[in-house]
N, C-alpha and C positions, 0 to 999 in steps of 0.2 A: 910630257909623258907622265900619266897618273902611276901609284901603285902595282897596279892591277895590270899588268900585261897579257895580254888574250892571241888567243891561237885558234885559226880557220880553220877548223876539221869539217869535212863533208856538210859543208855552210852553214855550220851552225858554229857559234862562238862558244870556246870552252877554255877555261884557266888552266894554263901549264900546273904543270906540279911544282913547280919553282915559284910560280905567283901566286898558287894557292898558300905556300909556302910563307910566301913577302908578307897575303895579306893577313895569313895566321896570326905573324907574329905582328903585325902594326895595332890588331887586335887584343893585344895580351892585356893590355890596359882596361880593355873593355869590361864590365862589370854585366855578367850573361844574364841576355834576354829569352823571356819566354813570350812568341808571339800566338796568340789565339787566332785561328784561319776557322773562317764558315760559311756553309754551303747547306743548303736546303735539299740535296739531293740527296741517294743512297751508296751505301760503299760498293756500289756495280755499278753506279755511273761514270760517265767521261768524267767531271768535274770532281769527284773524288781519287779518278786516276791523275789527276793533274795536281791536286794538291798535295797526294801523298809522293808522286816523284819532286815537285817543292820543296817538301820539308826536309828529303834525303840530302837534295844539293846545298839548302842552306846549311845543315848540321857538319855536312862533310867540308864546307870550305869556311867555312867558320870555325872550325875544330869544336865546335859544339857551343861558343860562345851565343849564339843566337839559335835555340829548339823554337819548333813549329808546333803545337796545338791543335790537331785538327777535331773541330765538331760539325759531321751532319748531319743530316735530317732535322734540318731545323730547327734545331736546338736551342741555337739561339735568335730563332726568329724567322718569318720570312725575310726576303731578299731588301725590302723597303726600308725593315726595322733595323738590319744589319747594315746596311749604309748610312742611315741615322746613327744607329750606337757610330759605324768608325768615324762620323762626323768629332762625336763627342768623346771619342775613348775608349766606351763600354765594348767596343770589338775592335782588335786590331787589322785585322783585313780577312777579307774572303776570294770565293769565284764566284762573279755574281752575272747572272744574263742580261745583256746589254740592252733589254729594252724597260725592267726597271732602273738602269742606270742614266738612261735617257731623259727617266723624269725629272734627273736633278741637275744633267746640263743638255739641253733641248738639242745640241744640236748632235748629239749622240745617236738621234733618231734615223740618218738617215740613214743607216745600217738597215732599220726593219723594214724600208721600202721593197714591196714585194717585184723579184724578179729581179732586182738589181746585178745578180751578181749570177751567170750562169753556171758555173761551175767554181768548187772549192779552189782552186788555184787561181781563180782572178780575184777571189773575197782576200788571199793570202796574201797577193798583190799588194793588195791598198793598203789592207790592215796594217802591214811589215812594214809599210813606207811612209812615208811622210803623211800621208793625210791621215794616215790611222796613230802615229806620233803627235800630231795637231792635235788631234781630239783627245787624245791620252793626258796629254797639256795640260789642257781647256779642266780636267776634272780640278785642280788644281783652284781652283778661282770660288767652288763649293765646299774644299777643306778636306778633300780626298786625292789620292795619289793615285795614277794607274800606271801600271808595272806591264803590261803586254795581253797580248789577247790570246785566249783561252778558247775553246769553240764548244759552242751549246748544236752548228751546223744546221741542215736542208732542214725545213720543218714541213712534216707534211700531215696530211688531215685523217683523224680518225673519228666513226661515228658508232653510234649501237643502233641506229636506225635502218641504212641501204647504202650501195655502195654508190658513191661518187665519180661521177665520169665526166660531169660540167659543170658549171656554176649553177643552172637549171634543176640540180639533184641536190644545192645545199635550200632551197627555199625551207622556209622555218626551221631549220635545223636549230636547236641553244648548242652554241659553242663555243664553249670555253677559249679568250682570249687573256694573254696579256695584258697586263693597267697601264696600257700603253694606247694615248690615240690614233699611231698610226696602225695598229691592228685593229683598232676595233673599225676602224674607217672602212678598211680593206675587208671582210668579211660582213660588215654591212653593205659594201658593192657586191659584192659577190651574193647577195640573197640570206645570207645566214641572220640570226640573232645571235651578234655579238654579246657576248656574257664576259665582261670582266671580270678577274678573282683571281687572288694568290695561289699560286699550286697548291699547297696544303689545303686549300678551302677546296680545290677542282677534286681530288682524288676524293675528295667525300659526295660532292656532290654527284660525281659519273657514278659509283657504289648505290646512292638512294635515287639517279635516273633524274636529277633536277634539272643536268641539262644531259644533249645528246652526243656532244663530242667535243672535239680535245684539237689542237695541232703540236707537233713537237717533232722533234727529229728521231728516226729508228730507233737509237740507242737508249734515249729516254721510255719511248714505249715498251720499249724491252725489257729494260730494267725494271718496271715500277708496273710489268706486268697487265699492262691496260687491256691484254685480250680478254681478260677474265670480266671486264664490261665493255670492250667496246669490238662489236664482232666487224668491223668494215675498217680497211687503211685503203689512201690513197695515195699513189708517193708525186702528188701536186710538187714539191720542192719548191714551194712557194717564195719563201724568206729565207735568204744564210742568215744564224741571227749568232755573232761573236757572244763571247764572254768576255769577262777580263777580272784577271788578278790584279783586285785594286784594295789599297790599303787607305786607314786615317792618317792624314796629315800628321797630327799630332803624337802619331806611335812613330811615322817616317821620320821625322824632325827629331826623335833624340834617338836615332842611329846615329852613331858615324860614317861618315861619303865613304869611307871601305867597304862597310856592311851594307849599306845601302845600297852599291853599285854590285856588289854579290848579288842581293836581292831581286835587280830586276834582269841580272842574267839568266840566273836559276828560273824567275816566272816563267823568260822567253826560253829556254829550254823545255819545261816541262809545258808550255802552250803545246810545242811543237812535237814531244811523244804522245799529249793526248790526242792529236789531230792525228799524227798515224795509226794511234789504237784505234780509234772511232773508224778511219777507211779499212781498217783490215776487219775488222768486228764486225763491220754491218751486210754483210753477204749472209753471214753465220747466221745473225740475230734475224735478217729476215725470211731464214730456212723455217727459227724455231718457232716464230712465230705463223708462220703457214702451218705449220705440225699442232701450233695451239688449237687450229681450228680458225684464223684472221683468215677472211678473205681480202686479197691485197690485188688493188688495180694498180698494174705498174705503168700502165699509159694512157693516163685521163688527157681529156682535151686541154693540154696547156695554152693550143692558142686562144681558146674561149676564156680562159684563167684572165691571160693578161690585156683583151680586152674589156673585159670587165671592169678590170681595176684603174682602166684609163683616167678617172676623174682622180684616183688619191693621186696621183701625180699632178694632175692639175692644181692639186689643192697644196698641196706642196710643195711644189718644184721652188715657188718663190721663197720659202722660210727656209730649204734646203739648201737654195742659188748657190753660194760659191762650193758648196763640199759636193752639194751632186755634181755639180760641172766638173768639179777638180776630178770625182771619181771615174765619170764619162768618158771623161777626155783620157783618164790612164789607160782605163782600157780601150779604147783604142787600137 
């Protein structure tokens, strides 16, 4: 039995007062750390509500021995550069979207296979369990640590062109995808021009009209305000695409296993308030965004969607084999 003794409240793991307690004091020795957390989003996004209930639970069961840093908007970079610096040090961790994460260990990807997951609670499934801990692992072998998943959630398509109701209504749309190849795969099946590009380069390019749309989930278009260029949403729910609260090796390695095992409680706590904020939010955010003036199709032809897409499966199922199956087979 470690330190750390833990207590099943309403299924989520939380430290007695008593072990919060133990691990204070095992800490006392500890010489206090300042960790710098960053995210590319705005302080109204899920991923800033997720890092700021973080930095609460790390201060409060550390007794302040390890503070949290939070910089977003990019501040310190897109998502690419920021997993690079925590390779090397220059950042000690962030919430980063799991499909530039995927570029650095491939088999992270089979998360963004479109349609995989039809509802939030079976993506919660995997993720929470063993196969989404496999992969957490796996980061591990690139010099990063991943601490639990965060949600980026449903991604669905928005355009400044017309609205969306089949694959047939995206022909030549430019739409901004993740630098990620199994997105651009999937909406080159789907008819579009695939446009790869960091979000920071997307919001400039939708503002000068370089390209015509965007995919992301409700809460994202909400926040960062995309009605004001993009008059059409479709809620396709293409992709669930996780996040994850993943740190450098090298900032993880001179914690100590007290502080450390704090750390990836508190992530998976505050994964799992931001996953309630985002289900209660987005009824709201897609009122206000109907009020912007978004015309929003809430029932496009999803079964045209996922015929469409039939070949990226084809094209993947084999580089994906054991994790798709292992996912398949869970749900079940």
């Amino acid at each position: 039995m470690n330190a750390i003794h833990k207590l099943v409240v309403g299924g989520a793991v939380a430290l007695t007062l008593s072990a919060a307690q133990a691990v204070a004091s095992s800490l006392d020795s500890m010489k206090p750390v300042s960790l710098r957390l960053a995210h590319v989003v705005n302080e109204q996004d899920g991923f800033h509500i997720a890092a700021v209930k973080f930095q609460e639970l790390v201060a409060e069961r550390t007794d302040g021995k390890v503070s949290v840093q939070i910089f977003p908007n990019a501040s310190l970079g897109d998502e690419r550069t920021l997993l690079e610096g925590m390779q090397i040090g220059t950042v000690d961790m962030g919430v980063i979207t799991n499909g530039p994460v995927a570029n650095f260990v491939e088999p992270m990807a089979v998360f963004e296979l479109p349609f995989l997951f039809a509802s939030p609670e079976q993506a919660y499934e995997v993720l929470d369990g063993p196969i989404g801990q496999d992969l957490l692992d796996s980061l591990s072998s690139v010099n990063l640590k991943g601490l639990a998943y965060a949600e980026r959630g449903f991604r669905n398509l928005t355009n400044s062109s017309r609205p969306v109701n089949s694959p047939a209504d995206l022909q030549g749309l430019r739409i901004r995808v993740m630098e990620n190849p199994v997105y651009i795969d999937t909406f080159r099946e789907l008819g579009a021009n695939a446009v790869p590009m960091a979000w920071t380069e997307a919001l400039t390019a939708m503002q000068q009209g370089t390209i015509d749309g965007q995919e992301n989930p409700v809460n994202v278009i909400h926040s960062f305000k995309l009605n004001e260029t993009q008059s059409h949403m479709s809620l396709t729910r293409h992709t669930y695409a996780p996040a994850i609260f993943v740190m450098g090796m090298r900032s993880w390695n001179q914690l100590p296993a007290e502080a450390q095992e704090i750390l990836v409680q508190a992530a998976r706590e505050a994964a799992a308030h931001e996953r309630q904020v985002n289900a209660d939010m987005e009824a709201e955010q897609l009122d206000a965004l109907r009020a912007a003036g978004m015309t929003i199709v809430e029932q496009p032809d999803i079964a045209a969607f996922q015929a469409a897409i039939a070949p990226v499966y084809e094209k993947y199922g084999a580089q994906f084999g054991e994790y798709l199956e292992r996912i398949q087979q869970a749900l079940q």
